[in-house]
C-alpha positions in Angstrom: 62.2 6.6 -37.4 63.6 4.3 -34.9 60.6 4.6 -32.5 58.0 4.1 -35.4 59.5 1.1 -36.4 59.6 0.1 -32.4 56.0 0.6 -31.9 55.0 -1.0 -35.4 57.0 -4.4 -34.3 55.2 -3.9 -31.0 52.0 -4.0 -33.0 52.7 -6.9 -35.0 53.4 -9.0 -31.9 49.7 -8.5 -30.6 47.7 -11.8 -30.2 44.6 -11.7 -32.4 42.8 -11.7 -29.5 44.0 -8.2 -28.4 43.2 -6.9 -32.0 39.9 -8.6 -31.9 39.5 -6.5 -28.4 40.9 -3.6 -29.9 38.9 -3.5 -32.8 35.8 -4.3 -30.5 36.7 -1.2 -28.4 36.8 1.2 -31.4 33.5 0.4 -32.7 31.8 0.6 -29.5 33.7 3.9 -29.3 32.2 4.8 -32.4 28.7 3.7 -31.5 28.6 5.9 -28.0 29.9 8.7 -30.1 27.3 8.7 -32.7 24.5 7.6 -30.3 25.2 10.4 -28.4 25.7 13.0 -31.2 22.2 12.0 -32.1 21.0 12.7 -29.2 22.2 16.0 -29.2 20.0 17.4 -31.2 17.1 16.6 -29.5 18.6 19.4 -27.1 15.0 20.8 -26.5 13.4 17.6 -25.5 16.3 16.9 -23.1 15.2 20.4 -21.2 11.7 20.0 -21.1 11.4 19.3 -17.7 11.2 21.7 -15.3 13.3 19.8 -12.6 16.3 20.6 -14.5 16.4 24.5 -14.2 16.0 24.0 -9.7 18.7 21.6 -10.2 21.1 23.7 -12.5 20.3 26.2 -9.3 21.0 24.1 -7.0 24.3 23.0 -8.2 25.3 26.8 -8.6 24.6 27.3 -5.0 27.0 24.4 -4.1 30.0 25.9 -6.3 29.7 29.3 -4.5 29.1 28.0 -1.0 31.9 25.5 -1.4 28.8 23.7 0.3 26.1 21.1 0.2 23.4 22.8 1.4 21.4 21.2 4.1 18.3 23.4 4.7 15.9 25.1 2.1 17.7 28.1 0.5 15.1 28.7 -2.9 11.8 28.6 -1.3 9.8 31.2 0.8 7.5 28.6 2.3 10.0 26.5 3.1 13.0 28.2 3.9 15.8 27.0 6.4 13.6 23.5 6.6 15.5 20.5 6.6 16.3 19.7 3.0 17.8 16.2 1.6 20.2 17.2 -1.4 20.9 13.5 -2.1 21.1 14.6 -6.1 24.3 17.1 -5.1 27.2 15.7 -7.3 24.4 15.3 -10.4 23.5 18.8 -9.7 27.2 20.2 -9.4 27.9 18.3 -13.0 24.9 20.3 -14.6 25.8 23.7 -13.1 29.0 23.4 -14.6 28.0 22.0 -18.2 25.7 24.9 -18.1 28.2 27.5 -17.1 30.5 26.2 -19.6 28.2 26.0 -22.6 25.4 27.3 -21.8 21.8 25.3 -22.3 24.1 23.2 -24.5 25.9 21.5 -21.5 22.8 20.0 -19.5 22.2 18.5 -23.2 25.6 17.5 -23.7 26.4 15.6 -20.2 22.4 13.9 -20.8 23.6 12.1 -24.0 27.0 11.5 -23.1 25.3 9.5 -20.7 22.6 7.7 -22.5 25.4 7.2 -24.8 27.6 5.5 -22.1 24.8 3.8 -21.0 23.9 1.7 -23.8 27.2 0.8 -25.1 28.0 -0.5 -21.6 25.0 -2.4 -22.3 26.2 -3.1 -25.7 29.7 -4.5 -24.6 27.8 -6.8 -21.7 25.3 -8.2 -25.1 28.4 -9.1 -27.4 29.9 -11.7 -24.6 26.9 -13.8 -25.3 25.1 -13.3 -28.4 25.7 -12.4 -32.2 26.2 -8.7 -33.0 22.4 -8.5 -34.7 20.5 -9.7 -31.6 22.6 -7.6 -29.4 21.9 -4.5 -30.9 18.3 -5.6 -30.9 18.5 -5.7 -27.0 19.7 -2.0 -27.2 17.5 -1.0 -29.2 14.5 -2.2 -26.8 16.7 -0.8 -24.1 16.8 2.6 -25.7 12.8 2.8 -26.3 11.9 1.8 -22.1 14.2 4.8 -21.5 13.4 7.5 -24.1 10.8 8.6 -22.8 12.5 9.6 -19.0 15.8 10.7 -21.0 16.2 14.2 -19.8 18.8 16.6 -18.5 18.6 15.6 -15.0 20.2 13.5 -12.0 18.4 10.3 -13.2 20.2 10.4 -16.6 23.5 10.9 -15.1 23.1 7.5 -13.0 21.8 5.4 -15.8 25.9 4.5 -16.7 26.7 3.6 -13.5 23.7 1.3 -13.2 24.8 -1.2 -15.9 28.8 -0.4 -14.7 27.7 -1.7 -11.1 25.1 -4.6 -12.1 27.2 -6.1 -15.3 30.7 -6.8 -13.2 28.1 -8.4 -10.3 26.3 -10.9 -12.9 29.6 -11.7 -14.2 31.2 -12.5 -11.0 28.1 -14.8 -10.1 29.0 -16.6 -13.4 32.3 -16.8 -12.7 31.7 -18.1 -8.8 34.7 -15.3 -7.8 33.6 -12.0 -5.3 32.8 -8.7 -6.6 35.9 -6.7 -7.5 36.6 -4.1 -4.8 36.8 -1.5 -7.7 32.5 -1.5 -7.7 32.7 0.0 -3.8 34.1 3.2 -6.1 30.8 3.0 -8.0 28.4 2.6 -5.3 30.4 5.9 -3.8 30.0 8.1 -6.5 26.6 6.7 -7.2 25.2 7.7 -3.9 26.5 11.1 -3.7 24.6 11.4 -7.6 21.1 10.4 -6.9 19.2 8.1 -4.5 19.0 4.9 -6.9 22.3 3.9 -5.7 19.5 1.9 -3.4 18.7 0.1 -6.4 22.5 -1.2 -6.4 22.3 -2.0 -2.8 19.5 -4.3 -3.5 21.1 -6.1 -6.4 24.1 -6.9 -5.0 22.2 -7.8 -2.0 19.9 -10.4 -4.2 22.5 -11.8 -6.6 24.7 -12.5 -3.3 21.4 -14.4 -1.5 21.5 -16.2 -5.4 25.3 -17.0 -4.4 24.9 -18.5 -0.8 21.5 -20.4 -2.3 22.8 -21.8 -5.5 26.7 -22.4 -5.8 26.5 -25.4 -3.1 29.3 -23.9 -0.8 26.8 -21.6 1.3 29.2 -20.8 3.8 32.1 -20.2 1.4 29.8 -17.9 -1.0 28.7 -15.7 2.4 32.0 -14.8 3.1 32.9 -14.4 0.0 29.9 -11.8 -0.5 29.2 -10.5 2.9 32.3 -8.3 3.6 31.4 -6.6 0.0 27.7 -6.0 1.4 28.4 -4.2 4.1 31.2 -1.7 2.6 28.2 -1.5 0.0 26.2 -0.2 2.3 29.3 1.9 4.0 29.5 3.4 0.8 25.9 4.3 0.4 26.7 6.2 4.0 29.3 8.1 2.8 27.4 11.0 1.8 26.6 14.6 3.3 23.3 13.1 4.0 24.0 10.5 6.5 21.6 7.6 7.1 18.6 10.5 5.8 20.2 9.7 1.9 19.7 5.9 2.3 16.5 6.3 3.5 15.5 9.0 1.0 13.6 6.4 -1.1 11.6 5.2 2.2 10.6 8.8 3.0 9.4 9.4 -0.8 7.3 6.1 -0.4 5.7 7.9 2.6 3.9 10.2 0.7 1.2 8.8 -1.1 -0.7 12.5 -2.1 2.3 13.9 -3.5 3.1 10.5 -5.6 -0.8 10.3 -7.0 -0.3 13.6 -8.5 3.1 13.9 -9.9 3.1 12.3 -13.5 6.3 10.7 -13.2 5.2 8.6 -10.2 2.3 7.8 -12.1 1.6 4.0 -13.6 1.7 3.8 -17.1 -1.4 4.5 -19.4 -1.9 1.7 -21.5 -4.6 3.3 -23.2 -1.6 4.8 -25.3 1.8 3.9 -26.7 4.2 2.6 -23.6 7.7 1.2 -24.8 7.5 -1.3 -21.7 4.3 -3.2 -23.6 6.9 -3.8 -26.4 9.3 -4.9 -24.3 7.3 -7.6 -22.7 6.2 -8.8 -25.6 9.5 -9.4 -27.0 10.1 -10.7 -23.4 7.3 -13.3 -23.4 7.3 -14.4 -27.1 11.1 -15.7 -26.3 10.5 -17.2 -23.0 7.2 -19.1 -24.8 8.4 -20.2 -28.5 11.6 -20.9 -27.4 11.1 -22.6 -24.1 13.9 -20.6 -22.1 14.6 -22.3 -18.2 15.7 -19.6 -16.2 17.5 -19.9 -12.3 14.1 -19.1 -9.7 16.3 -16.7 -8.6 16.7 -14.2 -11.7 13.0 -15.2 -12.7 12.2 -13.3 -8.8 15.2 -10.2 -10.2 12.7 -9.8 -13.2 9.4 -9.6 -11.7 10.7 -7.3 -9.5 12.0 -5.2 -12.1 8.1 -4.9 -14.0 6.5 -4.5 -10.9 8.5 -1.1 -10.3 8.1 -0.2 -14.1 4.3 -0.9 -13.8 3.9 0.7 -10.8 5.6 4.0 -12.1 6.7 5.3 -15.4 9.8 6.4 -13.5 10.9 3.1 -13.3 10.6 2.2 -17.0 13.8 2.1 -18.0 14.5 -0.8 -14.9 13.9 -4.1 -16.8 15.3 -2.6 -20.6 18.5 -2.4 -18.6 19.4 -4.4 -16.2 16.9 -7.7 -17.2 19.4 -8.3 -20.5 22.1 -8.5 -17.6 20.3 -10.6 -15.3 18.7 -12.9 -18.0 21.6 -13.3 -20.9 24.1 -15.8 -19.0 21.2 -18.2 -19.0 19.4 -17.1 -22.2 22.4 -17.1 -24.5 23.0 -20.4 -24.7 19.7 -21.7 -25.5 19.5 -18.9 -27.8 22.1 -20.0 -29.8 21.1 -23.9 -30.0 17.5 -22.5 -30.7 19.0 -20.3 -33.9 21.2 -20.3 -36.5 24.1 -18.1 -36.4 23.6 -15.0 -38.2 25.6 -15.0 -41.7 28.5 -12.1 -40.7 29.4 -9.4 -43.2 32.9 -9.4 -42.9 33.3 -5.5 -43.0 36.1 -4.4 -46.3 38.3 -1.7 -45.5 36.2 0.5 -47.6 32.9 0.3 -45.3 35.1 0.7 -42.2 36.7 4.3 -43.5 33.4 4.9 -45.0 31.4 3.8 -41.0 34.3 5.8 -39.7 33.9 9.1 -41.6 30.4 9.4 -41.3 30.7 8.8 -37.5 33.0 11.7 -37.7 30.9 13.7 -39.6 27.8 13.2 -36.9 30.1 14.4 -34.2 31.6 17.0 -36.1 27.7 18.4 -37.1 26.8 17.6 -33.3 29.5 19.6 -31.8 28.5 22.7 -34.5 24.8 22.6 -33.6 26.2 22.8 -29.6 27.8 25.1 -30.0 25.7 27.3 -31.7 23.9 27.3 -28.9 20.1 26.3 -27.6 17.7 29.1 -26.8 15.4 28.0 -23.6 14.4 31.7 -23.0 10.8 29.9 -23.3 8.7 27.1 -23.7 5.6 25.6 -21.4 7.8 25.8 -18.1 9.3 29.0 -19.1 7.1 32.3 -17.6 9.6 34.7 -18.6 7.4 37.3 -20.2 4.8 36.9 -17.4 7.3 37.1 -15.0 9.0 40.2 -16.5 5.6 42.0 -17.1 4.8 41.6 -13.0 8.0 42.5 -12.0 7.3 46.2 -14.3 4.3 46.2 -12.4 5.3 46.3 -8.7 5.3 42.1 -8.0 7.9 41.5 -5.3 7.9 39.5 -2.5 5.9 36.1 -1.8 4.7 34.6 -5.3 1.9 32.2 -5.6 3.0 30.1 -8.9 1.7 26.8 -11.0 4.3 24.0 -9.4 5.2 24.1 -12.9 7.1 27.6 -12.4 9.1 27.0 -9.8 11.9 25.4 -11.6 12.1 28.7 -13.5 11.8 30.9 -10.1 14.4 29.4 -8.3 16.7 29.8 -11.5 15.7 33.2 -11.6 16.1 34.1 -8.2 12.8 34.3 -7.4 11.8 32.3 -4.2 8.4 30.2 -5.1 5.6 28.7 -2.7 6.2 25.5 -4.1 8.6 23.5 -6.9 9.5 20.1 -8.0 11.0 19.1 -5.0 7.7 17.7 -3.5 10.3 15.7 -0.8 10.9 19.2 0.6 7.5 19.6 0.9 5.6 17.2 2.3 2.2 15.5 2.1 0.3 18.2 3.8 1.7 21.2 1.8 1.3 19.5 -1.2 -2.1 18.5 -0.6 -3.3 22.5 0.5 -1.5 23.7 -2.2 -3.0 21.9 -4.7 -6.5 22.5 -3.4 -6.1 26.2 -3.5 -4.7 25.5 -7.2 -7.6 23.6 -8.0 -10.1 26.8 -7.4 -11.0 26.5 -3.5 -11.1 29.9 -2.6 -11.0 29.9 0.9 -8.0 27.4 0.7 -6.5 30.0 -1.4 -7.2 33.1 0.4 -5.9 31.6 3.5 -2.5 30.7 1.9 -2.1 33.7 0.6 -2.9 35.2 3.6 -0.7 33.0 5.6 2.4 33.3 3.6 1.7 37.4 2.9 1.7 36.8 -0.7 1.6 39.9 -3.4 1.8 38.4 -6.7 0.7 35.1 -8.8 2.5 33.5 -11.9 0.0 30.8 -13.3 -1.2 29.0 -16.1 -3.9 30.5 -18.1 -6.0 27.0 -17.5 -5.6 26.8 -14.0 -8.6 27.3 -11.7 -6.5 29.4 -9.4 -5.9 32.1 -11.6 -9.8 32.7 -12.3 -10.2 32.9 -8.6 -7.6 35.4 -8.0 -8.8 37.4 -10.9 -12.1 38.0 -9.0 -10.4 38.8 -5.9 -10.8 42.3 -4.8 -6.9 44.4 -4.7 -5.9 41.9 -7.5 -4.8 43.1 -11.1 -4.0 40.9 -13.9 -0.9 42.3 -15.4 0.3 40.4 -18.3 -1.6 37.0 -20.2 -0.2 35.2 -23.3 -0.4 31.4 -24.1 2.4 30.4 -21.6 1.5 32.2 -18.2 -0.8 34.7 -16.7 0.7 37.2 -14.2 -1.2 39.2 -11.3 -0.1 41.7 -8.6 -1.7 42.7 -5.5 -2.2 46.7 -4.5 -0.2 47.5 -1.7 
């Protein structure tokens, strides 16, 4: 009794602006929560890509190797060639979600991180505008990433992107240096996936912002420099070396590869694209209401479209980090150019009822997880195909859609190719697509090359038609996912 009556005076001596905090904290708690438990049940969108069953693979290799592999251990075509796992920590987290829950965990972690994401977003909003726009500002946030929210390394990085760029645009504002705390960030960042270069570049542009704007150039440098380079120290401190900060580079060197792959591709405005939505929001406020922006965030924001038109990869660039960039200046004129919204004040009846339904959500999201999420198959999933060959004598060598080889390499089955195009190179990329495409001498020669004995294709592809009229070949097994042939031995 004593104690309760401690901790209830303790209470009762808070400022109002630690309740305020407080309260903020719990509703933002609430709205991570709920976002996420929505997402949740989209748990067979989150898997749809391919990607995620070679990386589920790959972080199983590194928790029984006590290793980050270095060379090629999935593919036959590749095997023991020099392989960049810059994606390793990303990888390890998704292994063990899956091991834990099943197909349920890849979902779980991906909208536990959305969920982070956009309430770290969400707190950022509050410190400058009302509670309506704010969540306005999400909301556009949430539609330039929807369509790239999957189960995979990408995902997993989106939280620390607004945890690294919000502290840096507040520490402009405030004229102080970065706190030292980011340099833990960037570390775990750049062991997770290879847009940690993205957060190199930031800081790197907000501090040239610092030394060009704040009229102490020589103060602002030192202030900023030292941070720079243990930024970049940081982005070294990986089992990659110098070969993980330049991943990005060696990517860009492969023009082939990056004009095939959809998710390299620019968006096709001849249908729906959340980033046309977004720029219109974006240019109606900078016209009607006349916003002046610093040169310098003006220069962030271009940037940002230009990646996001450029690829559909980079779509979810501007929805989060231009809100940071753009809000310290914004805001204000914002606010003179509308009236304040009328607030609700919330009775204690719509808070236990907000509060109870949020618990409900969770409580529905955490049943429907742990039911379980069958992935047994689906468009990337041969497992019939597969199964059928292997009855039939197909060992060895496989020639499969690039498609499959996520679903090889989780199945222990080495592929000629899979998503991890980096591995491969311009050159294998290129010949294997043209003996995908139908090319029959392209196609004989590969399979010639490489002693392969069995094929796992798409029904439409132009490969499998060819090997069906190839002499020693037998098709073995056909439905609407995958076809499945075997050579005579």
């Amino acid at each position: 009794m004593k104690l309760s009556t401690t901790w209830m005076a303790k209470a009762q001596k808070r400022s109002p602006l630690q309740k305020a905090a407080t309260k903020q904290w719990f509703w933002l708690a609430v709205f991570g929560l709920s976002l996420a438990s929505l997402l949740s049940f989209s748990g067979g969108r989150l898997l749809a890509d391919a990607d995620t069953l070679w990386h589920i693979a790959a972080g199983e290799w590194i928790i029984s190797n006590h290793a980050v592999p270095m060379t090629d251990p999935f593919s036959f075509s590749f095997r023991g060639e020099k392989w960049i796992t810059h994606e390793w920590l990303a990888e390890v987290i998704l292994a063990i979600g899956y091991a834990w829950l099943g197909w349920a965990g890849p979902v779980l972690v991906a909208a536990l991180a959305a969920g982070l994401t956009l309430t770290m977003l969400l707190r950022f909003l509050l410190r400058y505008i009302e509670p309506l726009h704010a969540a306005a500002g999400v909301a556009l946030a949430f539609l330039t990433l929807a369509q790239h929210l999957l189960a995979r390394p990408h995902t997993l990085a989106w939280p620390l992107l607004v945890v690294w760029a919000s502290p840096l645009v507040l520490a402009r504002e405030r004229g102080e240096r970065p706190s030292p705390w980011l340099l833990v960030v960037m570390l775990v960042w750049a062991n997770l996936h290879a847009s940690f270069l993205l957060g190199i570049v930031l800081a790197s542009a907000l501090a040239f912002e610092a030394v060009l704007m704040d009229g102490k150039p020589v103060q602002a440098a030192k202030a900023w420099a030292p941070f720079l380079a243990l930024t970049v120290l940081m982005g070294l401190m990986t089992p990659n070396g110098m070969d993980g900060l330049f991943f990005v580079f060696h990517v860009s060197n492969m023009p082939y590869a990056l004009s095939i792959i959809s998710e390299w591709q620019p968006p096709e405005f001849r249908l729906f694209q959340p980033i046309v939505l977004w720029l219109v929001f974006l240019l109606f406020g900078a016209l009607y209401f006349g916003f002046r922006l610093p040169a310098t965030r003006i220069a962030m924001v271009f940037g940002l479209v230009y990646l996001a038109l450029t690829s559909v990869r980079y779509a979810e660039l501007p929805g989060l980090l231009a809100p940071l960039l753009l809000l310290p200046s914004v805001a204000p004129q914002l606010r003179a150019a509308i009236r304040p919204e009328v607030k609700l004040l919330p009775s204690l009846q719509r808070l236990r009822a907000t509060t109870l339904l949020c618990t409900i959500l969770v409580l529905c999201s955490a049943a429907f997880l742990a039911h379980g999420i069958n992935r047994d198959d689906g468009p990337t999933f041969p497992t019939n195909a597969v199964r059928a060959a292997k009855a039939a004598g197909g060992s060895g060598p496989v020639f499969n859609s690039y498609n499959f080889g996520g679903y090889l390499i989780f199945s222990g089955i080495a592929p000629v190719i899979d998503g991890r195009a980096d591995l491969y190179g311009d050159n294998f990329v290129r010949r294997y697509m043209e003996a995908y495409s139908g090319n029959g001498e392209v196609l004989e020669a590969l399979i010639a090359d490489y002693k392969i004995t069995w094929a796992v294709l798409e029904p439409s592809s132009p490969a499998a038609a060819v090997i069906n009229g190839f002499p020693g070949w037998k098709k073995v097994h056909e439905d609407a996912v995958a076809v499945a042939y075997v050579r005579d031995k």
